[in-house]
C-alpha positions in Angstrom: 150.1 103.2 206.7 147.0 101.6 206.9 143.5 101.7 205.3 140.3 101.1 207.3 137.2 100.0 205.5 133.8 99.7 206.8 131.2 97.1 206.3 128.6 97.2 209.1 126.3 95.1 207.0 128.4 92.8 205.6 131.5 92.4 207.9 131.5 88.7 208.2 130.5 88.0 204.8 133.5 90.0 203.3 136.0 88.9 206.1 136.9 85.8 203.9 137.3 88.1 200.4 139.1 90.9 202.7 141.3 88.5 204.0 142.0 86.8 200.2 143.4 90.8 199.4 145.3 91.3 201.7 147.0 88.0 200.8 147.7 89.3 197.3 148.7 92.2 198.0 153.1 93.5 198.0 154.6 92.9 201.0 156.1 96.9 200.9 152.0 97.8 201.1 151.5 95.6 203.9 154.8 96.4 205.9 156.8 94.0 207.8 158.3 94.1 211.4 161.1 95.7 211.5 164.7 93.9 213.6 167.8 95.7 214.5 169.8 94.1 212.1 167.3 95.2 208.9 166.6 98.8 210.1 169.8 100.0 208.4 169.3 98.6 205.0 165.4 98.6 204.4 163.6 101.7 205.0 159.8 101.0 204.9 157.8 103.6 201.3 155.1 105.8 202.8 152.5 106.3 200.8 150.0 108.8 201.5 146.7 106.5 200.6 144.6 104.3 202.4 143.3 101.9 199.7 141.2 98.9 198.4 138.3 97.9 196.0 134.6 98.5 197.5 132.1 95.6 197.1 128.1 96.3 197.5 125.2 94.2 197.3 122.8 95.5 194.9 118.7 96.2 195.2 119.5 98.0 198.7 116.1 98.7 199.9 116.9 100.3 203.1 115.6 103.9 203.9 119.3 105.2 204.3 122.1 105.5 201.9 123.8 102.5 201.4 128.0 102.9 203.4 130.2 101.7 201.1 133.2 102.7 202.6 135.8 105.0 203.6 138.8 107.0 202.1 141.3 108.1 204.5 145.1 109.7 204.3 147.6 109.4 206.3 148.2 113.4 206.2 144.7 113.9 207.7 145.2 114.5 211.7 141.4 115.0 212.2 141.5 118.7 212.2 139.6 119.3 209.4 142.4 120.6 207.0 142.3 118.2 204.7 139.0 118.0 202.1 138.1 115.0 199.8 136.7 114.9 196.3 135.2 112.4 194.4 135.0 112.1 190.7 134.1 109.4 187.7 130.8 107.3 187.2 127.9 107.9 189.6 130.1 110.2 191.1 127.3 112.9 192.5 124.4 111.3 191.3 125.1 107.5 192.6 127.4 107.9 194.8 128.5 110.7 197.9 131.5 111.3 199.3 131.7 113.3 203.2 134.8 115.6 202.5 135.7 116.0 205.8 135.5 112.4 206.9 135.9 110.5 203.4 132.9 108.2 204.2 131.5 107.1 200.9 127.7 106.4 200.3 125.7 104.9 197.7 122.3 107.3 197.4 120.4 105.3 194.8 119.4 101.1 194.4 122.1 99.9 192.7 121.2 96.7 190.0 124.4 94.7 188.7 122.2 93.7 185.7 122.0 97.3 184.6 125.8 97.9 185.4 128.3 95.6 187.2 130.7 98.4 188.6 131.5 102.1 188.4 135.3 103.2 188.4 135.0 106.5 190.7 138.4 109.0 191.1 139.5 110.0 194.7 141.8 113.0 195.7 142.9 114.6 199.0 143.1 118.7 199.0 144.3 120.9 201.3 141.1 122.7 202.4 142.2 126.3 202.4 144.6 126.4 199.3 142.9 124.1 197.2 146.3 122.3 196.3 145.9 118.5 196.3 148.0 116.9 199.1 148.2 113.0 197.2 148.1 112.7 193.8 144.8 111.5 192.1 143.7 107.8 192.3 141.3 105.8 190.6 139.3 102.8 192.7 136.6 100.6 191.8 133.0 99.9 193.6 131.6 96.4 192.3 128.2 95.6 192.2 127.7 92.2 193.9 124.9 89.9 192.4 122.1 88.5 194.0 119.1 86.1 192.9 116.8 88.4 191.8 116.2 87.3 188.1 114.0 84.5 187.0 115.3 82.7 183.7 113.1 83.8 180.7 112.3 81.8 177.4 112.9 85.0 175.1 111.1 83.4 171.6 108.3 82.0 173.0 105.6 80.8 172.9 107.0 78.4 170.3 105.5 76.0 167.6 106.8 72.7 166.5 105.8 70.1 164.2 106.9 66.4 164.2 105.4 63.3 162.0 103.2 61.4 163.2 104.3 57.4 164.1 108.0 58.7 165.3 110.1 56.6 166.9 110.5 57.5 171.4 113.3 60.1 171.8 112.7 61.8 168.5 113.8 65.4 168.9 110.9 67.9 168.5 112.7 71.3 169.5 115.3 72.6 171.3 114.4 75.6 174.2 117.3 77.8 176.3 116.2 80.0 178.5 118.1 83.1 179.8 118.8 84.4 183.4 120.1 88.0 184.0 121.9 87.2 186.9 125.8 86.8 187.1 126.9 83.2 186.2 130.2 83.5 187.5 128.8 84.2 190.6 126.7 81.2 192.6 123.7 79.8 191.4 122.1 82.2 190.7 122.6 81.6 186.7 122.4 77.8 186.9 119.0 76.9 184.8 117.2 73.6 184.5 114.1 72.8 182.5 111.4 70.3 183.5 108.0 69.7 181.7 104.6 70.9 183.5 102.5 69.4 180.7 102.2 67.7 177.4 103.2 64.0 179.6 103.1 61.2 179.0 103.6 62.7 174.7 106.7 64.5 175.1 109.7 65.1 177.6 112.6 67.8 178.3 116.1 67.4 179.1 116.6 68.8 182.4 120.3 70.6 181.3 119.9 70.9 177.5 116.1 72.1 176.7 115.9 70.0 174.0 112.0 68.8 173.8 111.9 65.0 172.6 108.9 62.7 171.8 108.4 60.3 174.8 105.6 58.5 173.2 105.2 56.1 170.1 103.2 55.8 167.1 101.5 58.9 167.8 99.0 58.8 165.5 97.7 62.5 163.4 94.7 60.9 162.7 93.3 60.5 166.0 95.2 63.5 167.8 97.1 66.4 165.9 97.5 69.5 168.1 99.1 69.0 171.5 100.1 71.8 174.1 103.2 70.8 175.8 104.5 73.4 179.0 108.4 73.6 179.8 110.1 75.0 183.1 113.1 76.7 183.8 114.2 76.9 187.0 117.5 78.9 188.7 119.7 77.8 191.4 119.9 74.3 190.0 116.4 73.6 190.4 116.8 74.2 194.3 114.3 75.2 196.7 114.3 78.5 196.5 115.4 79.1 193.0 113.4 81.6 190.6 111.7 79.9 187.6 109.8 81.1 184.3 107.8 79.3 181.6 107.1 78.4 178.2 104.5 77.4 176.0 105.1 74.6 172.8 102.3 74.2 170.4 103.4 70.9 168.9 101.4 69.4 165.7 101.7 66.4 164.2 102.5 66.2 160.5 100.9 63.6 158.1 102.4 61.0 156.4 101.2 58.5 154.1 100.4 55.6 156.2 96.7 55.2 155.4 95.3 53.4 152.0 92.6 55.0 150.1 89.0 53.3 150.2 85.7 53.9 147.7 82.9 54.9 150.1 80.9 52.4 147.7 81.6 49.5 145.7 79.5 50.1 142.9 78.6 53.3 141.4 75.5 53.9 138.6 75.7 56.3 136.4 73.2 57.1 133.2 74.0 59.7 130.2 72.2 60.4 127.3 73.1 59.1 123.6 73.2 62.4 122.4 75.7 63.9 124.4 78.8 65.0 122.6 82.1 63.4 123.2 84.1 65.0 126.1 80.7 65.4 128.4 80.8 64.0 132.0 79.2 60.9 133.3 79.9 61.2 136.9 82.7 61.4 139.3 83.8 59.1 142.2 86.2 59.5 144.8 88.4 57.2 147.3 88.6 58.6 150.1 92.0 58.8 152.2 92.8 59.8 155.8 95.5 61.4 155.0 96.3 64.7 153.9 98.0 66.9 151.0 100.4 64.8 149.0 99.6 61.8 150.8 95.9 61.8 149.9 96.3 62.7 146.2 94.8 59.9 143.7 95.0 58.6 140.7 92.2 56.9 139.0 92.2 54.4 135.8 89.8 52.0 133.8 91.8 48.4 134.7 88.6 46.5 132.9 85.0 46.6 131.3 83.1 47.0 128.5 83.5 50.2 128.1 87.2 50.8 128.4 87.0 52.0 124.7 83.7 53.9 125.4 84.5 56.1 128.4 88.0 57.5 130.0 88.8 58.9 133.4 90.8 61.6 134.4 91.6 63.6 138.4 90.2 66.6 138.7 92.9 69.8 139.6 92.3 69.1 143.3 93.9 65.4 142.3 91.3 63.6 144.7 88.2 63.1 142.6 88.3 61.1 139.2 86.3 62.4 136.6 84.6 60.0 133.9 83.8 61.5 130.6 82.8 60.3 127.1 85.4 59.1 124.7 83.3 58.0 122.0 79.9 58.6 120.7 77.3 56.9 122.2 74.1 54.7 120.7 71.2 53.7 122.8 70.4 50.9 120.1 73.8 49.2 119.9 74.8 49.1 123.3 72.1 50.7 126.1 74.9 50.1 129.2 78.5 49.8 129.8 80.5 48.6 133.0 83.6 49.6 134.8 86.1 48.6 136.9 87.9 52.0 138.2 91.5 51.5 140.1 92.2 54.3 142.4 95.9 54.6 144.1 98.4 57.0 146.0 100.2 59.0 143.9 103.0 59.4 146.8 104.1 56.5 149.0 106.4 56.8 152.2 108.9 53.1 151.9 108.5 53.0 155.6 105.1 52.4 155.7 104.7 50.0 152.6 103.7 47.3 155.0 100.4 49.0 155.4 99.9 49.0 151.8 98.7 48.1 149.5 97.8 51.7 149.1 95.1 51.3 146.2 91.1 50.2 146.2 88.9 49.2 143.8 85.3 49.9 142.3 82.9 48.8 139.8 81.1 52.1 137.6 77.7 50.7 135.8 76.8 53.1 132.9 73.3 53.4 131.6 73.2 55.0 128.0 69.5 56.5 127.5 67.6 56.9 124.6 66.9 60.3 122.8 65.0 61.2 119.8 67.8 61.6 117.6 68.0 63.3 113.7 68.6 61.3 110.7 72.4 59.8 110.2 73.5 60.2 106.3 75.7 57.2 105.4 79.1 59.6 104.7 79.7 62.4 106.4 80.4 64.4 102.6 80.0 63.8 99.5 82.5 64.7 97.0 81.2 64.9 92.8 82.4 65.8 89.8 80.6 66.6 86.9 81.1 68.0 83.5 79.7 71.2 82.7 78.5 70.1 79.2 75.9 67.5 81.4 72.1 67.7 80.0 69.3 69.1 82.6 68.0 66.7 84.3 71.0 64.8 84.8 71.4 62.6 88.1 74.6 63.8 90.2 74.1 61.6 93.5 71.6 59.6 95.3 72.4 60.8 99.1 70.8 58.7 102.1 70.2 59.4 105.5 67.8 57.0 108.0 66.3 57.7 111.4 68.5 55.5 113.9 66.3 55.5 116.8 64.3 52.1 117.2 61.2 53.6 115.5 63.0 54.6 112.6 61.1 57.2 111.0 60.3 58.1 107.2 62.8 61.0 105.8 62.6 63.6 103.9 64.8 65.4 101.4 65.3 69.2 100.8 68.1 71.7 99.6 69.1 74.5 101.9 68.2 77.3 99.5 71.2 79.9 100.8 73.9 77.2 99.5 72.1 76.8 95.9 70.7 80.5 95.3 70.4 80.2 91.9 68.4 76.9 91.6 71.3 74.7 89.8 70.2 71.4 91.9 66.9 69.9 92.4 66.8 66.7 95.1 63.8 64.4 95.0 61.6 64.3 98.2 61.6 60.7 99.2 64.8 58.7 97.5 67.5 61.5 97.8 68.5 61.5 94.1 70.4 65.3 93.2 69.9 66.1 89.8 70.7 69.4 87.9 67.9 72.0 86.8 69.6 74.1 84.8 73.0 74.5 82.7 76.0 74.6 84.3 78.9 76.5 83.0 82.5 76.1 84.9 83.9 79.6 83.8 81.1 81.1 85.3 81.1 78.7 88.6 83.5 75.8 89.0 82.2 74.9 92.2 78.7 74.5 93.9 78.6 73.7 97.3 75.1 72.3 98.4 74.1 71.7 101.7 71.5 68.7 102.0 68.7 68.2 104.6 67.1 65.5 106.0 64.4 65.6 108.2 62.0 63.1 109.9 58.5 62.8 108.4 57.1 62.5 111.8 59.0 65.1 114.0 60.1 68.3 112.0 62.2 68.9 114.4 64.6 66.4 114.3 66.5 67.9 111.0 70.3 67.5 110.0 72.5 68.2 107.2 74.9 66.7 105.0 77.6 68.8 102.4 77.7 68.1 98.9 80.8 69.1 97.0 80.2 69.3 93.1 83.0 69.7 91.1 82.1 71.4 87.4 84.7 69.8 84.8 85.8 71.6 81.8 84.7 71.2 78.4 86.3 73.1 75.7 83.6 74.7 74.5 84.8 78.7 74.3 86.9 80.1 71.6 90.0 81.6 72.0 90.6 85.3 71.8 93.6 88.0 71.1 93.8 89.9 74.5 95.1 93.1 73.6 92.8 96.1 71.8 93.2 94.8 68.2 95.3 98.0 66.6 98.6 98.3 65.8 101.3 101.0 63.1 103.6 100.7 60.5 106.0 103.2 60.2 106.2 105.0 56.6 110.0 104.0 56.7 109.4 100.1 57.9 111.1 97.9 55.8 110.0 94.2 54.9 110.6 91.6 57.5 109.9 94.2 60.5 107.9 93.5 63.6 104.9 95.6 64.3 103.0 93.5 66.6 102.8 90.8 69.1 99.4 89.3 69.5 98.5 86.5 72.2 95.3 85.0 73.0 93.4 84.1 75.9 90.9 81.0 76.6 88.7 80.4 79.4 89.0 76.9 79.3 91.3 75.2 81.3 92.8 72.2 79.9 94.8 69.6 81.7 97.7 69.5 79.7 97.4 73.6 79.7 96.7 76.1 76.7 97.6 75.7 73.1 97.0 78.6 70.4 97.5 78.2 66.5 97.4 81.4 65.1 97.3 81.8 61.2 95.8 84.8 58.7 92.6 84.3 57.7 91.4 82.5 54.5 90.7 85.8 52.7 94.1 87.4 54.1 96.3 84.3 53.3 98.0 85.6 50.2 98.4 89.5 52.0 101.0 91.6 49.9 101.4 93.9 52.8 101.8 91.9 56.5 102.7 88.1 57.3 101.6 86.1 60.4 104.5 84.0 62.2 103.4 81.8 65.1 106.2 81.7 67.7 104.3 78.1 69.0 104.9 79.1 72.3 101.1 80.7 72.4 101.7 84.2 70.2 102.4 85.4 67.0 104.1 88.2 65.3 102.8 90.5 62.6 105.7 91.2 60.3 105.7 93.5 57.1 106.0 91.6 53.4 107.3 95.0 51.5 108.4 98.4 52.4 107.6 102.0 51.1 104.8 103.0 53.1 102.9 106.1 53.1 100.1 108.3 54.2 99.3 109.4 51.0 98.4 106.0 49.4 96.5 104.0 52.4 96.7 104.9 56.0 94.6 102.2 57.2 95.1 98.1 56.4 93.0 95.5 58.1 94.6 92.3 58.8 91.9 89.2 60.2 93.9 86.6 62.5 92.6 83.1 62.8 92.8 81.4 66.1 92.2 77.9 67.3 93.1 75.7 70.6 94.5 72.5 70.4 91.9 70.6 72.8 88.3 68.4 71.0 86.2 69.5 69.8 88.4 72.1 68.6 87.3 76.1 68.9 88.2 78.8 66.8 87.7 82.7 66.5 88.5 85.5 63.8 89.6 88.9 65.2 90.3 92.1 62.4 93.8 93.7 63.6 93.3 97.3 62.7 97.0 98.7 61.3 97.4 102.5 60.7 100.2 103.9 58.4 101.9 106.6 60.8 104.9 109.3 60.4 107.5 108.3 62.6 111.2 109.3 63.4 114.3 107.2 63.4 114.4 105.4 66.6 110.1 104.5 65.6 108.1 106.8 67.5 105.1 107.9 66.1 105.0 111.3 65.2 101.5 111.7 63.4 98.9 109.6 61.9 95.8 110.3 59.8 93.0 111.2 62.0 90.8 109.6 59.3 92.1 106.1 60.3 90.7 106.6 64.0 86.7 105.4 64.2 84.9 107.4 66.7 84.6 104.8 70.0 81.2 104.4 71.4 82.4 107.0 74.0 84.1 110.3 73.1 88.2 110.4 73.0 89.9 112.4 74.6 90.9 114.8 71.7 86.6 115.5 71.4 85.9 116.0 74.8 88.8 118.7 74.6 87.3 120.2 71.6 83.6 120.3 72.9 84.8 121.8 76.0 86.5 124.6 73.7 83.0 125.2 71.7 81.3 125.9 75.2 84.1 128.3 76.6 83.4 129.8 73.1 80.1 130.5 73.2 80.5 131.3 76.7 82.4 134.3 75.6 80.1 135.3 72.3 76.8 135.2 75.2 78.9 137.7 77.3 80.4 140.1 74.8 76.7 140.2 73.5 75.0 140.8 77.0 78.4 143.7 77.3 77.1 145.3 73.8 73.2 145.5 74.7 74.6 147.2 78.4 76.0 150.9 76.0 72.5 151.5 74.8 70.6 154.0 77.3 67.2 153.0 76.5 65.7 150.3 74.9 64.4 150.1 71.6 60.7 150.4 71.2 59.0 149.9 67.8 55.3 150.0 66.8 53.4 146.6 66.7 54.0 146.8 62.8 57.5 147.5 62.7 58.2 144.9 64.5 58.8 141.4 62.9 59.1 138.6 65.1 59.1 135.2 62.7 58.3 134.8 59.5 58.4 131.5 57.9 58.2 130.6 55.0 57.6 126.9 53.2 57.6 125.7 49.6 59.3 122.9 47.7 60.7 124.2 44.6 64.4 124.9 44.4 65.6 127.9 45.4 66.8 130.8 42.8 69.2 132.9 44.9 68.5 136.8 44.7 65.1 136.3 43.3 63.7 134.1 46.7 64.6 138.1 48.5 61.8 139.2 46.2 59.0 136.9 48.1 59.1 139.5 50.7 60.1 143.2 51.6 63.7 142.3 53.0 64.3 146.1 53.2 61.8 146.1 56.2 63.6 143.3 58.0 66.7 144.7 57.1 65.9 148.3 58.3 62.3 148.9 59.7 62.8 152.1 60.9 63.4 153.5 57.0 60.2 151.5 56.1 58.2 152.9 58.4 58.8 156.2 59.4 56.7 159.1 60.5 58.1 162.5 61.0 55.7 163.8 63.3 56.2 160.3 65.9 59.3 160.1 68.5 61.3 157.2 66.8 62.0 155.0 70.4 64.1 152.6 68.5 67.0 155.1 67.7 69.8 156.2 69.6 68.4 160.1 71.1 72.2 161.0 69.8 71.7 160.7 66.5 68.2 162.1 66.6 69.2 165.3 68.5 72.2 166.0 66.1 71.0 164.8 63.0 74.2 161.8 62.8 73.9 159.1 60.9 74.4 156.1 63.1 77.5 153.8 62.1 75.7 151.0 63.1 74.5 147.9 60.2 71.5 145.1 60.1 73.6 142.2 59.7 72.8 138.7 59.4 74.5 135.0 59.8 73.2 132.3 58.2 73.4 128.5 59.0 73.1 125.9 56.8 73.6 122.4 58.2 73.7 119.5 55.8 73.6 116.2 57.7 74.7 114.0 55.2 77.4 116.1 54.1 80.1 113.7 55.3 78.1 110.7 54.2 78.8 108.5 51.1 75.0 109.1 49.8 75.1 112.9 50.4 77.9 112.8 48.3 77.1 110.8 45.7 73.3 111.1 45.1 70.0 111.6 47.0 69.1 114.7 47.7 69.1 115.6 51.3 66.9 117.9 53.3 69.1 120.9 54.4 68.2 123.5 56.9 68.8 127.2 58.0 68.8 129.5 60.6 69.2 133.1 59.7 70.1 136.0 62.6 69.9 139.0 62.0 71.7 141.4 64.8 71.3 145.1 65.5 75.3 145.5 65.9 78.4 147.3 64.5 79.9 145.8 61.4 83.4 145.3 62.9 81.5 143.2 65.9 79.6 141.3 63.2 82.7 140.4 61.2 84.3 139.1 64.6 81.4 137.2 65.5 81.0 135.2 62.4 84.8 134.5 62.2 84.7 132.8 65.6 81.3 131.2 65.1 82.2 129.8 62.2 85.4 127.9 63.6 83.4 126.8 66.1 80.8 125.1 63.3 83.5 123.8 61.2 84.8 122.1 64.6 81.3 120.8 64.9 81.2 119.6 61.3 84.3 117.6 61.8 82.6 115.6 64.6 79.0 115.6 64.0 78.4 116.6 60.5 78.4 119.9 58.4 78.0 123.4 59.1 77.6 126.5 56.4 77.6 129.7 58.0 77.0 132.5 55.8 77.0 136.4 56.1 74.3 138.5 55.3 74.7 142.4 55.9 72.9 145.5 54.9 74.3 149.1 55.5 72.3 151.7 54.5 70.2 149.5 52.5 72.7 147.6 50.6 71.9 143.7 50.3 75.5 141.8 50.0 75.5 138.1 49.6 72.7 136.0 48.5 71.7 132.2 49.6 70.3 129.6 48.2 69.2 125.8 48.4 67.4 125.5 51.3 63.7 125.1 52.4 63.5 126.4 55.5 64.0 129.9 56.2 64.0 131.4 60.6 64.4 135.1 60.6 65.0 136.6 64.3 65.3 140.3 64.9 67.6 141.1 67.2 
């Protein structure tokens, strides 16, 4: 068998490759001749395909399809019986196969860069049955390369950086360029670089890409930013080849080879004397040709006058030095100053030392001027103590303040009123001497704080101020005092020797050596048969019983005066009365009950009053209403004639009274029962119920009466014992039933007996008349009110 393969292109250029295959390939594919002596033992395989790789050139342009080759079997006698089939990648698309002749052709531009081969499937079927004849085989159509791909710098364009002042052959950065194209294959892969521009700075290595300085000491300061253009070329760099290009932006970076220099070798610079400490003078600045790190300063005061006077400091951008104040200023000790300012590199690079030094030097004059300034006191505070026993008038200090400017004005004195608002201190005008107006007292204020002005006679406005501290001492001049409210109880069932109180005392002095208290009973009290005074020394006493047997009955109430005295000169004392009540208690000592008598009304009610007044008002409260109920049952209102009717009668005289026969002064009946006095038959009564008119009943009700009689100096020792006192009364007389009466002079009279236990006395009497019938008569009193109710 044989295979035929076409190449009408590319015959001779594939002889050499087709040649090379059939080398390789088994002697039983290529056959061998055969000699009489062989024929018996080898028998030559048939095989019933034709068959070999295809090669094609890629980027066909032509208008026809591309012949790649041809498939042929051995079974095939030309007569059309036999039909191939091709199958795999491209198959249809790519590639065509004539099935009658096998002729394979390529249809589309073929690229090797987009894919290098295609591996197609052949197979050889009988035309009318269907039924492959061979079985299938695989071949392979390879794509052969051609120059058609320029190398390409894929990151570009690219930026670089290298110091400045590097050495010939540093390396800057390294470029590789790419070419599609088959490397294995030719030259058409080989790349090699060469530089269009950026000579004589910078250079290329032809093979390696690698960009490299070419130039020395390179300076940033005169140049920084060079553009530097690379080629790469194919095909070695021969005529012919394809090339592509690059662009490297290349900067220079700074390093510290440049000293810093003042732009001026003295600086002036004036600041008032008045400025504060911390205020700025000026600034200054040596200047550096570098950049960043390598131009950042730092400035100091090597010499001058005014290295004590003045400091200097870099601003946050570490170029500039500021100068400020360190010290106060004074125009008329020292009017100028002068400096000599060191500026130098914060960061130095060893290999450029020999530049150096990197430092410069410059001379600052300061000019202090002159301001109107206020008057200076000669201390800053003044401290004092004085004792608060010291006389009016009294000198405390002598402050002084001058005017320090050159014309060194007259001052004036004054007190800032809001620090002395109750006028202690008085300060003389012209010579500063503070002296007290009035007396001080330490308990009351220990401290004054006085704030002192001074202020130049010629300019007002120059004013300042000065604090004065005075401290009031003590002087122990206030007596002590027991602390507690002065009243304390004895138990009916104490025994002798028992404590019943613990009294301490209080003193607002303040010693040094601290508080000391003698307590003792008082002259008059020493030789007390009933209570003893022990003083514990520690600053109280106990009040302890001297007998037993107590009781209600013989005294409820003992006062007991306590002497007191400090222990500091000159020495202060005080008597305070201890008020002891004689109270019922149980067996553990709780009070059960005392005498109310032994309590003295406060200057404000207790407790126990306000509880009873607030009774006597709900009271009466109740007495208005059930009288406003009662008036509500009568239908009409009684009407009586002008003369019926008695309003007031008072009457007045000065003997005493004589009981029944005082009723005689008048006609009581009347007032008692006018409608009996003064009764006509023939004249509608208006004052009567029309019940008892219409059935001839005698009405159950009564005129009755309650009587007042208030004796103010009933609980008084005189009322009792001798003057006479003048005692009034107030007489009501009500239109009501007798059982209402009766309740309403039972409750008013608790109420008045309550009122004469707090206020003084109450007598209510009764007076009432039933069908004419006078009980109960009154006497001594002088004044007489009669209302008809």
């Amino acid at each position: 068998m044989g295979d035929r393969l076409h190449f009408p292109a590319v015959a001779s250029a594939l002889l050499p490759v087709a040649l090379c295959i059939l080398a390789l390939l088994p002697h039983g594919l290529l056959g061998k001749p055969e000699s009489a002596g062989s024929s018996a033992l080898l028998q030559r395989v048939k095989r019933g395909w034709v068959w070999n790789q295809f090669f094609v050139l890629e980027e066909y342009t032509g208008l026809e399809p591309l012949y790649i080759g041809k498939l042929h079997s051995d079974m095939d006698k030309g007569d059309g019986s036999i039909k191939y089939i091709l199958t795999g990648e491209g198959a249809g698309t790519t590639f065509t196969i004539d099935d009658s002749t096998g002729d394979i052709h390529a249809i589309q531009r073929l690229d090797r860069e987009v894919k290098a081969q295609y591996a197609l499937r052949a197979q050889a079927l009988n035309r009318l049955t269907d039924r492959p004849l061979e079985p299938e085989s695989e071949f392979i159509v390879k794509i052969q390369d051609i120059n058609d791909n320029e190398p390409r710098f894929l990151d570009g364009p690219y930026q670089a950086s290298v110091p400045e002042m590097s050495n010939i052959g540093t390396a800057v950065i390294q470029l590789t360029a790419t070419d599609a194209d088959d490397p294995t294959y030719g030259n058409s892969a080989r790349v090699v670089y060469s530089i269009l521009e950026g000579q004589p700075y910078f250079s290329v290595d032809a093979k390696t890409g690698m960009v490299r300085v070419s130039l020395a000491d390179m300076d940033r300061e005169t140049r920084e930013n060079y553009t530097v253009v690379i080629q790469a070329k194919d095909m070695g760099g021969q005529l012919g080849g394809l090339a592509g290009t690059t662009t490297v932006n290349i900067r220079l970076g700074d390093v510290n080879d440049n000293p810093p220099m003042f732009d001026q070798r003295l600086y002036q610079m004036s600041i008032p004397e008045s400025a504060p400490v911390g205020s700025v003078v000026g600034r200054i600045w040596a200047k550096d040709r570098d950049i960043g790190v390598n131009a950042e300063m730092k400035y100091s005061i090597i010499d001058g006058d005014g290295r004590d006077t003045f400091e200097i400091s870099t601003d946050p951008t570490n170029l500039f030095g500021i100068i400020t104040v360190k010290r106060p200023l004074n125009f008329e000790s020292k009017p100028s100053y002068t400096l000599k300012v060191e500026g130098a590199n914060t960061k130095l690079d060893p290999a450029f030392r020999h530049r150096g030094p990197f430092k410069d030097v410059t001379i600052v004059h300061v000019s202090v001027e002159d301001v109107d300034e206020p008057p200076l006191f000669d201390s800053v505070a003044y401290f004092i103590e004085l004792s608060e026993d010291a006389e009016i008038g009294t000198v405390v200090k002598t402050v002084s303040a001058r005017d320090p400017d050159a014309a060194n004005n007259t001052v004036r004195y004054s007190i800032e009123r809001s620090s002395d608002p109750d006028k202690f201190f008085y300060i003389e005008i012209t010579s500063g001497s503070l002296m007290t107006v009035r007396s001080l007292d330490r308990e009351e204020i220990g401290w004054h704080n006085i704030t002192v002005l001074a202020m130049e006679m010629n300019n007002p406005t120059q004013i300042s101020s000065v604090s004065v501290a005075v401290r009031v001492l003590d002087v122990n001049d206030n007596p002590p005092s027991l602390t507690h409210y002065l009243e304390g109880y004895v138990c009916e069932n104490a025994k002798a020797g028992q404590l019943i109180q613990t009294v301490t005392a209080v003193d607002p002095d303040e010693p040094l050596g601290g508080q000391h208290f003698y307590y003792s009973l008082a002259p008059e009290a020493a030789n007390n048969p009933n209570f003893t005074l022990r003083d514990n020394q520690d600053n109280t006493a106990w009040i302890l019983t001297r007998r037993g047997g107590w009781a209600q009955q013989d005294q409820t109430v003992f006062y007991l005066p306590i002497f007191v005295s400090d222990g500091e000169q000159p020495v202060q004392t005080s008597t305070s009365t201890l008020t002891i009540r004689v109270c019922s208690c149980d067996h553990e000592g709780n009070v059960l009950s005392c005498n109310a008598e032994a309590y003295s009304l406060p200057a404000s009610l207790s407790r126990g009053a306000l509880i009873a007044i607030l009774a006597c008002i709900f009271v009466l409260l109740v007495m208005i209403l059930l009288m406003l109920s009662l008036r509500t049952h009568r239908k009409k209102p009684y009407l009586c004639d002008e003369e019926e009717n008695v309003h007031e009668n008072i009457v007045r005289y000065d003997d005493e009274g004589g009981g029944e026969e005082d009723t005689e002064a008048f006609d009581i009946a009347a007032m008692w029962n006018p409608r009996e006095a003064h009764h006509h038959p023939g004249k509608m009564r208006q004052d009567m119920r029309p019940d008892s008119q219409q059935h001839g009943r005698q009405t159950p009700y009564c005129r009755s009466s309650v009587l007042f009689i208030y004796d103010p100096s009933h609980n008084s020792e005189q009322g009792r014992g001798g003057d006479e006192r003048e005692k009034s009364s107030i007489l009501f007389s009500f239109f009501f039933p007798l059982w209402q009466v009766l309740i309403y002079f039972f409750v008013s009279r608790a109420v008045f007996i309550l009122f004469a236990n707090l206020f003084g006395y109450f007598q209510p009497t009764l007076y009432f008349n039933c069908h004419g019938l006078v009980r109960k008569s009154f006497k001594d009193h002088k004044y007489v009110v009669t209302y008809m109710m």
